[in-house]
matplotlib code that plots the C-alpha trace (Angstrom):
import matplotlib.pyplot as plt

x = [-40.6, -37.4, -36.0, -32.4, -30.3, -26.3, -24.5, -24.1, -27.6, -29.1, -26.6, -28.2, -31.9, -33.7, -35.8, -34.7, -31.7, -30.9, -27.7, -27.9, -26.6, -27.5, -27.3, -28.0, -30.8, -29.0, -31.1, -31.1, -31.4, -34.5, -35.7, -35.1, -36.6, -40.0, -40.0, -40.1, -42.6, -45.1, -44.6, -45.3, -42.0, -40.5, -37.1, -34.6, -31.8, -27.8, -25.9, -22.9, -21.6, -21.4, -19.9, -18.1, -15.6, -18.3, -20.9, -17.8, -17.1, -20.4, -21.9, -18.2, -20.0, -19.0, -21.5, -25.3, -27.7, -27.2, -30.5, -29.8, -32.0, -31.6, -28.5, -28.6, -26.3, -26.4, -28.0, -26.7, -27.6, -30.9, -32.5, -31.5, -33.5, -36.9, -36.9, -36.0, -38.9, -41.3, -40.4, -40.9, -44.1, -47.7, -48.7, -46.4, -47.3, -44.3, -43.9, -46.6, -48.0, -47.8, -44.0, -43.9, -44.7, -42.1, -39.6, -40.5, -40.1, -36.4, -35.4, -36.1, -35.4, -31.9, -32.1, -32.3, -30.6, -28.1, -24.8, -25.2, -28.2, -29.6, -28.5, -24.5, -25.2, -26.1, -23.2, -20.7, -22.4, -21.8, -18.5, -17.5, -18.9, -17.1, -14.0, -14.3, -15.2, -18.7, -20.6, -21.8, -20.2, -17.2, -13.8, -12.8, -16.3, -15.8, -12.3, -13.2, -16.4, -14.5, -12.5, -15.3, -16.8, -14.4, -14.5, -12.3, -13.6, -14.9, -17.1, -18.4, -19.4, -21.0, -22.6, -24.5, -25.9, -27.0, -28.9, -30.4, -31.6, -33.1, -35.0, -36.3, -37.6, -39.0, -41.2, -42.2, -43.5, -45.0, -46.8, -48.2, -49.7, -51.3, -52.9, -53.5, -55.4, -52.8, -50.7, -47.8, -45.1, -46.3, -49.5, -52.5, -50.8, -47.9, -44.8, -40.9, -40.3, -42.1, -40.9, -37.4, -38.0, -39.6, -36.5, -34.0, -35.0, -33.7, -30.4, -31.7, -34.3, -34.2, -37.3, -38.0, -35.9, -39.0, -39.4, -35.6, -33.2, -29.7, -26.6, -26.4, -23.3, -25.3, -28.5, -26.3, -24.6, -28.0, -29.3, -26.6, -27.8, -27.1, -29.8, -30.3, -30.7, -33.1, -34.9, -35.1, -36.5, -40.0, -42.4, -44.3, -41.4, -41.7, -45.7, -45.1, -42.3, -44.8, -47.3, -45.5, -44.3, -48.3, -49.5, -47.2, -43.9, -43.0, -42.8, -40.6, -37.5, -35.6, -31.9]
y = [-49.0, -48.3, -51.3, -51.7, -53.6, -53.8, -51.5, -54.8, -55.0, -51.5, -51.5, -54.0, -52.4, -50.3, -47.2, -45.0, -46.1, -43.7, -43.7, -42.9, -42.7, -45.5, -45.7, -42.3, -39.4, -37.4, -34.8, -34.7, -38.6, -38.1, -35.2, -37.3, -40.5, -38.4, -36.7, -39.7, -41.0, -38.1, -38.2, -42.1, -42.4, -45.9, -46.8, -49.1, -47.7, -48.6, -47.7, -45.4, -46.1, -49.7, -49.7, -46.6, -47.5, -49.4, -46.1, -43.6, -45.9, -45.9, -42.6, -40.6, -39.0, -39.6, -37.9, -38.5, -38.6, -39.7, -40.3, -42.5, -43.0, -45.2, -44.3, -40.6, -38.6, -39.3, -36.2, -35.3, -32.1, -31.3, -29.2, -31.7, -34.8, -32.4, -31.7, -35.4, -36.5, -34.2, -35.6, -38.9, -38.6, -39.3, -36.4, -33.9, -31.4, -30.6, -27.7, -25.1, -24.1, -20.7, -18.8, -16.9, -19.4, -22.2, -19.6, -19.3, -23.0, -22.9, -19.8, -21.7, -24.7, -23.2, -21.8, -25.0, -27.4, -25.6, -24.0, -21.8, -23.1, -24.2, -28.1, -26.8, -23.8, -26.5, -29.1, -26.2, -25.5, -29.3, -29.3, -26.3, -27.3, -30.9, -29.4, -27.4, -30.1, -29.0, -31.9, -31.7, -34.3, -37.0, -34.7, -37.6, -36.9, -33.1, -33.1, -35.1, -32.6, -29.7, -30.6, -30.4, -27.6, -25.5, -25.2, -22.2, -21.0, -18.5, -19.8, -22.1, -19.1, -17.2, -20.7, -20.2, -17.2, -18.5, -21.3, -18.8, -16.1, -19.4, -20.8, -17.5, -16.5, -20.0, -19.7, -16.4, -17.5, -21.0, -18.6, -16.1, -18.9, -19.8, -16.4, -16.8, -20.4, -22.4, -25.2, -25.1, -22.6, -21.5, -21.5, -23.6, -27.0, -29.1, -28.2, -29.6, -26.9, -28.4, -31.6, -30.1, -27.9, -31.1, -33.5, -30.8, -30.6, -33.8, -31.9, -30.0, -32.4, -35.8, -37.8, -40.2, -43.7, -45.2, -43.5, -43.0, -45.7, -44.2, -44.6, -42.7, -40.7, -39.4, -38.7, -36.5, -35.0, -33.6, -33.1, -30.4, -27.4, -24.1, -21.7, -19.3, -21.7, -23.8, -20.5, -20.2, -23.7, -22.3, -24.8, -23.9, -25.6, -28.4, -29.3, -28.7, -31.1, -33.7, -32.9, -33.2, -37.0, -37.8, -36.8, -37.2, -39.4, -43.0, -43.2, -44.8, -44.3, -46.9, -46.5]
z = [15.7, 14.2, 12.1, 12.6, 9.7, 9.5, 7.0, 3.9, 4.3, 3.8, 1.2, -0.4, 0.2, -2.3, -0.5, 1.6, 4.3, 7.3, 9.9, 13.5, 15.9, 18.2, 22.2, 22.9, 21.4, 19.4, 18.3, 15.0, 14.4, 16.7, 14.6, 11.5, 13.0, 14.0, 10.8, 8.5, 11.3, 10.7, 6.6, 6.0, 4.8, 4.9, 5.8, 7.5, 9.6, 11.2, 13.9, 13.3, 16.8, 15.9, 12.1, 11.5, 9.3, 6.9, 7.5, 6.2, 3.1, 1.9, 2.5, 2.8, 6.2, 9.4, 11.8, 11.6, 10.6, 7.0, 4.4, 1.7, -1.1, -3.7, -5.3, -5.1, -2.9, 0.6, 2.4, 5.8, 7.1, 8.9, 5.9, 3.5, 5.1, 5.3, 1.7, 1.1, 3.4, 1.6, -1.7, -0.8, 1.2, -0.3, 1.6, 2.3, 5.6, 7.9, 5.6, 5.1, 1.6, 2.9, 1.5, 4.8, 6.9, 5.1, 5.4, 9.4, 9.6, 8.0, 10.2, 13.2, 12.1, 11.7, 15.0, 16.8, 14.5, 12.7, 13.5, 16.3, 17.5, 20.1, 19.6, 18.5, 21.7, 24.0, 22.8, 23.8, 26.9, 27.8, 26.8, 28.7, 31.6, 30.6, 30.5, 33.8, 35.7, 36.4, 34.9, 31.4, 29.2, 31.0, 29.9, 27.8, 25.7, 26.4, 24.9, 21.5, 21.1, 21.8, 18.9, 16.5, 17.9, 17.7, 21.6, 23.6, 27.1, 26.1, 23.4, 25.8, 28.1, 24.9, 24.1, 27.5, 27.0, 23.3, 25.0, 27.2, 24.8, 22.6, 24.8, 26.0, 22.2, 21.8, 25.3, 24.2, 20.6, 21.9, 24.3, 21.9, 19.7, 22.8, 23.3, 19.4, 19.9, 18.4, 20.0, 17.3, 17.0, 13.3, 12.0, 13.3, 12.4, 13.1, 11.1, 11.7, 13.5, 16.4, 15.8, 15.9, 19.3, 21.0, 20.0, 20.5, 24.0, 25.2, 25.6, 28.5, 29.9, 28.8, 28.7, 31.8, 31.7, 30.8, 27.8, 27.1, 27.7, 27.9, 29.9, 33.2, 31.7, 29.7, 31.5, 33.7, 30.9, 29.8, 32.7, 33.7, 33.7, 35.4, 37.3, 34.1, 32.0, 34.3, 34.6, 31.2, 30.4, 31.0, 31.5, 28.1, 26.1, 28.8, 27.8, 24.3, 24.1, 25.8, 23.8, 20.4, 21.7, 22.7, 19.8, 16.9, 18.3, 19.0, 22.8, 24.0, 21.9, 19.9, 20.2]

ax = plt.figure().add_subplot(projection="3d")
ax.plot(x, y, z, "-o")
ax.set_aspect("equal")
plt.show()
């Protein structure tokens, strides 16, 4: 379980400190959370939602998640904290020795946690449907995200299609390792990637209350979700997502 600490004191902590979000599963603090879970890597973590100000003068970021270690720079994008996490584990394996294969985990890696993908796809797909008051995120919500995403109509309605077209590759490669006799998308072993897919997934089908404690406005934020896309959301992505959290994730979340 996730030890939470106020901004003075993982200031004050050597190791590795880490910012999240807090209240809801963001994606990435998930990832990042599951990550460092996998590795062995110790750390104590604070809530952005609840000390802003105090986060953004002592890291200079104001999103998360953030990775602090020590006194180096703090790292806050989604490749950053892998490397860091490799570095720092005994035992480094959410990367493959392989230079093909560590290149496949960073291409889609960057298709599902970076811009464009299917976490910044989906946000814009919630926004826009925000915005035109057809669920997705409360228009209050909508209209702040839509302001750092860049949102128009029409990039929501592109953003749609994005999701789509994701989710469709993603089924189609989880299914050929299958046929291949592997339950990960690369190789015969987990890698982030997985870890990313199964995290990244919340934003289409949260995990049961039970497992995922979040406020309802939320829950049917996420849970919006139009007939392609539903179509789309094959259940292959479905089980692996489960799997991944059975066998490698803290169940349930702490927020």
């Amino acid at each position: 379980m996730v030890e939470f600490v106020s901004v003075e004191e993982a200031k004050s902590r050597s190791g590795l400190r880490v910012v999240m979000v807090g209240m809801v599963p963001s994606p990435w603090g998930e990832a990042a959370k599951g990550i460092l879970r996998v590795e062995g890597v110790p750390y104590v973590a604070t809530r952005l939602s609840t000390e802003m100000k105090a986060v953004v003068d002592w890291t200079g970021e104001n999103s998360a998640p953030i990775a602090v270690y020590e006194n180096e720079k703090p790292r806050s994008g989604w490749a950053e904290i892998l490397l860091l996490s490799q570095r720092l584990s005994a035992a480094p394996s959410l990367l493959p020795l392989d230079c093909e294969q560590r290149a496949l985990v960073f291409g889609l890696g960057h298709e599902i946690c970076g811009e464009d993908g299917l976490g910044w796809a989906r946000r814009l797909q919630g926004i826009h449907a925000g915005m035109s008051g057809e669920g997705g995120f409360p228009k209050p919500v909508a209209q702040y995200l839509g302001e750092k995403y860049g949102y128009r109509p029409e990039i929501g309605e592109a953003a749609s299609r994005r999701v789509v077209d994701l989710l469709r590759m993603f089924s189609a490669r989880l299914t050929a390792q299958q046929d291949a006799g592997s339950r990960y998308l690369v190789g015969d072993n987990l890698t982030a990637a997985d870890i990313y897919l199964a995290t990244f997934l919340a934003l289409l089908a949260p995990l049961p209350p039970e497992q995922c404690d979040i406020p309802a406005e939320f829950r049917a934020a996420f849970e919006t979700i139009d007939d392609t896309t539903r179509e789309a959301l094959a259940p292959v992505l479905l089980e692996h997502r489960d799997e991944i959290y059975r066998r490698h994730l803290e169940l349930p979340l702490t927020l």
